[in-house]
C-alpha positions as CSV (number, residue, x, y, z in Angstrom):
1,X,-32.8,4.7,-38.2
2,X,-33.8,5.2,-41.8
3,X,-31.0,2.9,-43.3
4,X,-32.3,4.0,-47.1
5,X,-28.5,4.2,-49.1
6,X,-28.1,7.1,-51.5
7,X,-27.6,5.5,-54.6
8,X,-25.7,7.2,-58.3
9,X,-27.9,6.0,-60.9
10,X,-25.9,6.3,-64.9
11,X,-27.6,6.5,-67.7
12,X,-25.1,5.7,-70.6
13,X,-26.4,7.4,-74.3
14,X,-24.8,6.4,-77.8
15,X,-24.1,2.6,-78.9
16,X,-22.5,0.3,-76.7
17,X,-19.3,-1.9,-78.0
18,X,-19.9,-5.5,-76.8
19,X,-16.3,-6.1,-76.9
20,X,-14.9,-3.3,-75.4
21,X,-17.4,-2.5,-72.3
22,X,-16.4,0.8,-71.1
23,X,-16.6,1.9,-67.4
24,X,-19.8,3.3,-67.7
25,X,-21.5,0.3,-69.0
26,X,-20.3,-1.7,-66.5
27,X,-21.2,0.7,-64.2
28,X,-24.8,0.7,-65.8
29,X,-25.0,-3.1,-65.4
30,X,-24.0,-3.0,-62.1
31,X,-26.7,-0.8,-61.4
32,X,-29.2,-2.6,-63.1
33,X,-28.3,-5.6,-60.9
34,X,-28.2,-3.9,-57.6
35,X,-31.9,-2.5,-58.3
36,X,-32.6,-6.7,-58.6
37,X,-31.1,-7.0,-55.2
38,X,-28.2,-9.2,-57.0
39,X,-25.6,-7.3,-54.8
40,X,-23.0,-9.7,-55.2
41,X,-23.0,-9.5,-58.6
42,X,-23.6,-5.9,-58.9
43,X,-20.4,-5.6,-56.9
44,X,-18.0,-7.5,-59.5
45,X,-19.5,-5.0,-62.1
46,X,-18.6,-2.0,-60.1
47,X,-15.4,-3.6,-59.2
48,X,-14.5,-4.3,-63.4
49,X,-15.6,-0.3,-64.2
50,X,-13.2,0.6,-61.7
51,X,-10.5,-1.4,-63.4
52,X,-11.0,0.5,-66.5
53,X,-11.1,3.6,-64.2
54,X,-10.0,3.6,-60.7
55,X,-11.2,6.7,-59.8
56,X,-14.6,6.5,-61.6
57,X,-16.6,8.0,-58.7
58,X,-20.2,6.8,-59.6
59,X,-18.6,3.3,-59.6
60,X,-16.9,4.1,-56.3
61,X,-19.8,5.3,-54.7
62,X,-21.9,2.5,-55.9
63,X,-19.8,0.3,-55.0
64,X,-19.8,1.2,-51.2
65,X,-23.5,0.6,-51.8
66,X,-23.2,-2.7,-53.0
67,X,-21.1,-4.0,-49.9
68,X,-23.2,-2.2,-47.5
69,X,-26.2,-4.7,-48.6
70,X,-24.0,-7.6,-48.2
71,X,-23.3,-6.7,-44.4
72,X,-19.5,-5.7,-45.4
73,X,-19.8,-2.6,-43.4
74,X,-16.0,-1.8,-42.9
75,X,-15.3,-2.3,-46.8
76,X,-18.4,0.2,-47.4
77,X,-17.0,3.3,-45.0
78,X,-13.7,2.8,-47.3
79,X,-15.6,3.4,-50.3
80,X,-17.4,6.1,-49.5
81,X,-14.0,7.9,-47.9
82,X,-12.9,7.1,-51.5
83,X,-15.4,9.3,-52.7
84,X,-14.7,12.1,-50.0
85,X,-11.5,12.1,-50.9
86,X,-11.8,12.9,-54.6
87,X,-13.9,15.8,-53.9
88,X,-16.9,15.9,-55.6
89,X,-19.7,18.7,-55.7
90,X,-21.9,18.7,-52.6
91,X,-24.4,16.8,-53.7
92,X,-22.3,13.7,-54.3
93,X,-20.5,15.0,-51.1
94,X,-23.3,14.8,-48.7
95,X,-24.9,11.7,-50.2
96,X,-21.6,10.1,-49.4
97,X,-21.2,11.5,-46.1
98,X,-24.6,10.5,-45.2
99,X,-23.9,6.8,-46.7
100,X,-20.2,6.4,-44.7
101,X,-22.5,7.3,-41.3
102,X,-24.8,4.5,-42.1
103,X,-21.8,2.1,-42.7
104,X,-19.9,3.4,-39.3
105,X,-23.4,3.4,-37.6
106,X,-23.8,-0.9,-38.5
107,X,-19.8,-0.9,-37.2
108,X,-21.0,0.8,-33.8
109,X,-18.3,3.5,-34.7
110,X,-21.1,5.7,-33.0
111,X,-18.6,8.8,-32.8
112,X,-17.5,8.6,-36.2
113,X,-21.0,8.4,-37.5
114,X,-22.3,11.3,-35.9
115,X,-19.2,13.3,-37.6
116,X,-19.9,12.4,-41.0
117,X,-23.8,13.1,-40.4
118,X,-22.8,16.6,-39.4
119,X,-20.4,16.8,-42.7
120,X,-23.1,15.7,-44.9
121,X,-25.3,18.3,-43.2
122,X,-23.0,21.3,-43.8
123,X,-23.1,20.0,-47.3
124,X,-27.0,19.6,-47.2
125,X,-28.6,21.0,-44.3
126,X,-31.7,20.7,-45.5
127,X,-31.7,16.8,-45.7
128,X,-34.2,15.7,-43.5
129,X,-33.2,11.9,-43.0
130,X,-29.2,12.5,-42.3
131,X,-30.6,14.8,-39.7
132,X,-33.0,12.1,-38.0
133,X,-29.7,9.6,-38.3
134,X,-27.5,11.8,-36.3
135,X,-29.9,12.3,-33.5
136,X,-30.4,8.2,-33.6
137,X,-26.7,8.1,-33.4
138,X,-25.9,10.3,-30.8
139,X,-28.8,8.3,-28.3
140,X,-27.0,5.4,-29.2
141,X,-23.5,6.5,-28.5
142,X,-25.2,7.7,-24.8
143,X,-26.1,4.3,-24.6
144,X,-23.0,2.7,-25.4
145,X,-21.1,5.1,-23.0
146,X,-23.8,4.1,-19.9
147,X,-23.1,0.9,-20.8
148,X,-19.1,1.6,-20.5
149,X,-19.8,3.2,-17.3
150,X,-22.3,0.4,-15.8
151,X,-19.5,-2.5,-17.2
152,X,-16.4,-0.2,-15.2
153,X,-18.7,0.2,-11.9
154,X,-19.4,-3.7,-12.2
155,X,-15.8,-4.2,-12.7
156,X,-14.7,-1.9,-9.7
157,X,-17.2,-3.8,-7.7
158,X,-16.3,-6.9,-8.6
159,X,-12.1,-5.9,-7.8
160,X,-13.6,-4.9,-4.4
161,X,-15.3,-7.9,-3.7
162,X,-12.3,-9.9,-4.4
163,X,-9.7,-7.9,-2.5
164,X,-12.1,-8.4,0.2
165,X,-12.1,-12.1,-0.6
166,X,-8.3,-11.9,-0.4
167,X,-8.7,-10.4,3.1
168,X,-10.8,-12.5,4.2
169,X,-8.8,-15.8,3.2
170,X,-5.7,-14.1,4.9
171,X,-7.3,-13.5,7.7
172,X,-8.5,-17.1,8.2
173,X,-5.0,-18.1,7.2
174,X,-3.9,-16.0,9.8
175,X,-6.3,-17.3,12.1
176,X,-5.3,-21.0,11.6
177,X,-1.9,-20.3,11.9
178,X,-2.2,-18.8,15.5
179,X,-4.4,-22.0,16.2
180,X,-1.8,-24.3,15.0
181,X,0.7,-22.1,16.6
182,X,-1.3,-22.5,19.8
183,X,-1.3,-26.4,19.5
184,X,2.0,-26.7,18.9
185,X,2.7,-24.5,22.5
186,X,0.4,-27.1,23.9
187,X,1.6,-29.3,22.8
188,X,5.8,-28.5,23.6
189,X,4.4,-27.9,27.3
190,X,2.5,-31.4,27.7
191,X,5.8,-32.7,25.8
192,X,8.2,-30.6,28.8
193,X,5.9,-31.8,31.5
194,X,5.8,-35.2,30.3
195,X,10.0,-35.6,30.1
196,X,10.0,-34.1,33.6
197,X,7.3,-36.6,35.0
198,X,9.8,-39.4,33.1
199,X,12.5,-37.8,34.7
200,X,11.1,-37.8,38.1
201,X,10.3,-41.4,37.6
202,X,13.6,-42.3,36.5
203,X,14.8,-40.7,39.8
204,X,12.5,-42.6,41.9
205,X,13.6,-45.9,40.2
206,X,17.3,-45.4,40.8
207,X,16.8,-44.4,44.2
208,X,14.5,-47.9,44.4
209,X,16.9,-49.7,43.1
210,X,19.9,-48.5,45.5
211,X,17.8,-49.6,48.5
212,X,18.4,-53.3,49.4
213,X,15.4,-55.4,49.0
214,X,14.6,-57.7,52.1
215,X,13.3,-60.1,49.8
216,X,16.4,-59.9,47.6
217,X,19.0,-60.5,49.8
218,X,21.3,-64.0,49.3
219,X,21.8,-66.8,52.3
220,X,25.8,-65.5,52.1
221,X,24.8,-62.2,53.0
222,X,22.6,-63.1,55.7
223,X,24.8,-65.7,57.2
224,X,27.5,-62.5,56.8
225,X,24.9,-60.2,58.9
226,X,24.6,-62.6,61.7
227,X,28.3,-63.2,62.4
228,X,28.8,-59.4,62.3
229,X,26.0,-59.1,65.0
230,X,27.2,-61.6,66.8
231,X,30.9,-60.3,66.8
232,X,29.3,-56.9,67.8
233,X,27.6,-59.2,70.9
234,X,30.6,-60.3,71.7
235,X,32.5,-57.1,71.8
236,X,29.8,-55.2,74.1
237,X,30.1,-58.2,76.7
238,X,34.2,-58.3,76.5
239,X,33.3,-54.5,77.5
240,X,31.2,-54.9,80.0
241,X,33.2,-57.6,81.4
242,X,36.4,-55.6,81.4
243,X,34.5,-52.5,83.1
244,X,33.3,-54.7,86.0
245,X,36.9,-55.8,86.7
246,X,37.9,-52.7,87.4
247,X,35.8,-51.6,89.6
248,X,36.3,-54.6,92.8
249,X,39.3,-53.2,94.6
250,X,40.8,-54.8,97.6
251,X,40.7,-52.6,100.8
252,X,43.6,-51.7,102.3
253,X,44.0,-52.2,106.2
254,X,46.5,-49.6,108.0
């Protein structure tokens, strides 16, 4: 891009008061300084010939000049709209219009640059340099709006690849939830079988423990046992003794 500024050079004529500067010398020194590269300086110049005329347009547009050297690109474009706006001829038209594309063109405002370029060239079509600026401009915006598209894609992917993500976590969430699920089941059977085995075991105790134990039982008890089998003795042979008796009969002689 030829970044060469379009710059209003004034050449004051007659004497010059030392104590009452007016616009135009200020505006003289101010070029004076720019062509030194003293751009800082040249810009508190432009700015005092604008005090003793605000809508001095050679101070205006120099001005935007003066702030595009010291990288203050958005202040530039304003100056050079100021200009615009007070409608000048064309020349001073399409110098400005090409000057406020440069300024949007450092911004990245590659849209609005490619506007103003085409306004300074209806004002100036013959002007070779605005010309090779708008087609620098408009490869530039096509770059930036790849770019735009390559970053949204990347985006896009990058939403997939964590929605996927997402799935895939709730998945294994899902997965180790049915395991611990299944564990738990496992564990509530081997819990169920093991109060039933206790059960069982319980049964098997109280049914132990209302058997007499041989071993277990006291000299009373025994010493109870054997009278009551001896009393059964003794009842089967008053039995048997009674049964005998009954059967000798004495025979009758007629």
């Amino acid at each position: 891009m030829n970044q060469r500024l379009l710059v209003l050079f004034i050449f004051v004529m007659g004497s010059i008061n030392a104590h009452a500067q007016s616009e135009k010398t200020l505006a003289k020194k101010g070029n004076e300084l720019y062509e030194s590269k003293k751009y800082n300086e040249a810009e508190k110049k432009y700015k005092e010939s604008l005090v003793k005329k605000k809508d001095f347009v050679e101070s205006q547009f120099n001005l935007g000049d003066a702030l595009y050297q010291q990288g203050k690109y958005e202040e530039a474009a304003t100056q050079f709209d100021q200009v615009i706006q007070s409608k000048p001829n064309k020349e001073i038209s399409a110098k400005a219009y090409h000057n406020l594309g440069n300024a949007q063109l450092q911004s990245k405002k590659y849209k609005e640059s490619i506007e103003a370029y085409k306004h300074s060239l209806k004002q100036n079509p013959a002007d070779d340099e605005t010309r090779h600026n708008l087609s620098y401009a408009m490869t530039k915006l096509q770059q930036q709006q790849q770019q735009q598209n390559k970053d949204k894609n990347k985006d896009k992917n990058k939403d997939k690849n964590k929605d996927k993500d997402k799935d895939k976590d709730k998945n294994k969430e899902d997965g180790d939830k049915k395991e611990e699920e299944k564990k738990d089941d496992k564990k509530d059977q081997n819990n169920k079988e093991g109060d039933d085995d206790n059960k069982e075991n319980k049964q098997e105790n109280k049914e132990q423990q209302s058997k007499p134990d041989p071993k277990k039982i006291s000299e009373g008890d025994a010493k109870r046992m054997l009278e009551a089998l001896n009393q059964q003795e003794k009842n089967v042979q008053k039995k048997l003794s009674n049964k005998n008796s009954q059967q000798i009969q004495v025979d009758k002689n007629w």
